[in-house]
N, C-alpha and C positions, 0 to 999 in steps of 0.2 A: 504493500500500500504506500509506502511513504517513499518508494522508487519510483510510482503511478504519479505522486504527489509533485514530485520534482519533475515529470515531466510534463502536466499540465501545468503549472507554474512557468515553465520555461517557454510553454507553448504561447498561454498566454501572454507575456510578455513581450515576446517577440511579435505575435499579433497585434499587441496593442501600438507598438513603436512604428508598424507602417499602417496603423488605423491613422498616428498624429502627424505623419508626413500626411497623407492627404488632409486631415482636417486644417491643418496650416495653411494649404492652398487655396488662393482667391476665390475658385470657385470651385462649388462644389455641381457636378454631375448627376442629377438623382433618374431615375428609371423607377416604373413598375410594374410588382409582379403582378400574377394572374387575380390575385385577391386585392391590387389596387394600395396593399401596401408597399414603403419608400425601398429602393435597393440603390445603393450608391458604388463604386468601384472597393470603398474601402469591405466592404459585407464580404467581396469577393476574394479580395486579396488576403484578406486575415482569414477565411476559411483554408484558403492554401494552406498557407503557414502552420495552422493549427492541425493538419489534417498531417504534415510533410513530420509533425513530432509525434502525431499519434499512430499513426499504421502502424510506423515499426512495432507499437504494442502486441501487434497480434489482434487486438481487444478492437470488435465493430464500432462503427462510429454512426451515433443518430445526429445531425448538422441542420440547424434551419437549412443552409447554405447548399448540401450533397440533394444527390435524386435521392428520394426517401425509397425505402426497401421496402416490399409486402410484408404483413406481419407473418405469411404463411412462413415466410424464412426467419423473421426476426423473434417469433414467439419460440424458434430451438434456443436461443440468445442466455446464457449464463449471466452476462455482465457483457455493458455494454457503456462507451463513451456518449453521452448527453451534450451540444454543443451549439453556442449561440455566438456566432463570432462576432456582431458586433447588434449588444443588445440595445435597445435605445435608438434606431437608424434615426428616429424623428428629435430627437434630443442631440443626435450629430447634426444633421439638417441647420437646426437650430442654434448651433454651435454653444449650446448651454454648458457643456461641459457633462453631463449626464448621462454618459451610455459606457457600456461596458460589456466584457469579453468573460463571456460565462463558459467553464467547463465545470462538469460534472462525472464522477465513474457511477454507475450504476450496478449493484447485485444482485440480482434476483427480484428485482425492481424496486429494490431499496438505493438511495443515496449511500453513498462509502466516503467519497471524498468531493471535494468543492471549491473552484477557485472564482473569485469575481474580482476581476483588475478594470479600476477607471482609470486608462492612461491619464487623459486631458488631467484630472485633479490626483495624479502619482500616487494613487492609493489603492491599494490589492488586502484580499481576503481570501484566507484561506482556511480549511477545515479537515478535521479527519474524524467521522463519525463516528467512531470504532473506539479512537483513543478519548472521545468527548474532549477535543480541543478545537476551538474556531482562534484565528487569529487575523490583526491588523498588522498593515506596515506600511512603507513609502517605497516607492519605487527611484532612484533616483536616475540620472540621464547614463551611464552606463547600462542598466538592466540588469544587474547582476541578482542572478538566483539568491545566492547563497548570502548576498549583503542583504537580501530580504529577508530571508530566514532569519539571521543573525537576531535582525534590529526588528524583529515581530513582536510584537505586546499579544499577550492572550487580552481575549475580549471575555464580556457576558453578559446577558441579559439581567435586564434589575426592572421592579417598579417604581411608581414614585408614589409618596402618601396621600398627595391632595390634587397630581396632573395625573391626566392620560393622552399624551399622544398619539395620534392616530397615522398612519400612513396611507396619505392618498395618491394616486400615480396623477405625476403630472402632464399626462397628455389622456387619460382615460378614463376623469372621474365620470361616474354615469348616476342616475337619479335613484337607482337600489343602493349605492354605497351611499350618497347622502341619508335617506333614510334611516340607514343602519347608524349613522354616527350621529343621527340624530335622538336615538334610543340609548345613548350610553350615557347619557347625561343622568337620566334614571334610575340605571339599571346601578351605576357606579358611586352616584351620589358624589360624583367629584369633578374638577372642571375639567372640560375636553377640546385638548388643542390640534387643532389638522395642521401635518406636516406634508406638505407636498416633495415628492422625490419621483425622479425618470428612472425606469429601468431597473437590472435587479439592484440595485442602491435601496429598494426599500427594503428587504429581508435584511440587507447589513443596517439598518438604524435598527432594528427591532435585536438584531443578538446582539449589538454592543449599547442597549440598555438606551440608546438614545428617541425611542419612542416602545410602545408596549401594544398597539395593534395596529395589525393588517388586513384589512377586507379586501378581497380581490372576487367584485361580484362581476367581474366583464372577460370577456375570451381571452385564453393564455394560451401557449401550447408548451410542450413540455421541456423546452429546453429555456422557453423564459425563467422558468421556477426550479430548473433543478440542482443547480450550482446553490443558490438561494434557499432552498430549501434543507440542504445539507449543513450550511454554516448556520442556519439557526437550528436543526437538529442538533448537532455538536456540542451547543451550548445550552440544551435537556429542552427546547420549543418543538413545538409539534407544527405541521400545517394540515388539517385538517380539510379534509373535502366538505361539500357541506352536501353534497348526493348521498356517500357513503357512512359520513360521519366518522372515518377512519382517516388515518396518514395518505396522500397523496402516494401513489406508486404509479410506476414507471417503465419504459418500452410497450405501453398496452396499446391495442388492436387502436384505440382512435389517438392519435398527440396532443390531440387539442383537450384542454383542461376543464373540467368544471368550475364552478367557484368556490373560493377556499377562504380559510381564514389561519392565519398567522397571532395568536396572543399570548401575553403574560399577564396576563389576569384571570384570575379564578373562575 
């Protein structure tokens, strides 16, 4: 695992260093796909990247980015790579700073490990669900793996006595999650602040304690939530389906997610 670890780490990284050559560049180029959402050059080129450090794994790769596999072939799948090369395309667009390079290993359709790197704001996350360790760090302009590792702070999730933060996406709040945070005020009896975040940036405020829920009542698919979803396992959060009422799992017959929720509150 912690060999798996360093090479999604590595992947990412290098992905994210030619996501910020293009974002630097005057203009950006955007296309789209068949469902009319943003594809830019950079989605494509950091799929490369991340694809050229995973094969050698052995270990299949599910890619927003790759042609996706039938599940008649992917349901034989022990464990498989989960991969969002550049999360956030509309927060690229945007040039907000807000997108990020999601890897995930997956086991039996459980998360194992998890990386989320936002180059543009030099900050990476990473997870091993197995040892319950999520951690933060800086990326600095060399890229060096192991200066990340080094200088990583373990993270965790905390409450707070009299706020609740909420994490709302910032390009996809819809009128079910309003309602829902509009019930916590009651339910909680305490005051309730929305925090707007792009991309999987929100799972990382909720494990290191910087807000305590996530409603995600509008379409995901799997590789948005599964980096995300690992770093805040790691640090004992659950995300919750709200179809099944179980943990979200993973490589299943449809990609696209139900609605979940992400808390540390009772």
């Amino acid at each position: 695992m912690e060999e798996n670890l360093h090479i999604a780490l590595k992947g990412a990284i290098a992905a994210g260093k030619k996501i910020m050559q293009i974002y630097e560049q005057d203009e950006l180029v955007v296309d789209s796909k068949e469902d009319h959402s943003p594809l830019t050059i950079a989605d494509t080129k950091a799929n490369e990247i991340i694809n050229n450090y995973l094969i050698p794994t052995g270990i299949p790769i599910i890619s927003e980015e790759n042609k996706q596999i039938d599940f008649s072939i992917r349901k034989e799948w022990v464990e498989c790579w989960i991969v969002d090369p550049l999360d956030g395309t509309k927060e690229f667009i945007k040039r907000n700073g807000e997108f990020t390079v999601n890897i995930s290993l997956v086991i039996e359709g459980k998360t194992k490990l998890g990386v989320i790197f936002a180059p543009a704001l030099d900050i990476i996350y990473f997870a091993d669900v197995e040892k319950r360790k999520a951690y933060k760090s800086t990326v600095n302009h060399d890229y060096g793996v192991h200066d990340v590792i080094r200088n990583a702070q373990e993270i965790k999730a905390s409450k707070n006595e009299n706020l609740i933060r909420v994490v709302g996406s910032r390009s996809h709040m819809n009128e079910d999650t309003r309602t829902y945070i509009e019930t916590l005020t009651s339910r909680y009896n305490k005051k309730i602040e929305v925090v707007s975040k792009g991309s999987s940036l929100k799972f990382c405020l909720i494990a290191e304690g910087e807000a305590q829920i996530y409603p995600r009542f509008a379409p995901t698919m799997e590789w948005d939530t599964a980096a995300g979803q690992a770093i805040c396992e790691a640090v004992g959060l659950t995300c919750i389906s709200r179809d099944t009422g179980k943990s979200m799992i993973y490589n299943r017959k449809n990609l696209l997610n139900g609605h979940f929720l992400v808390s540390n509150e009772g």
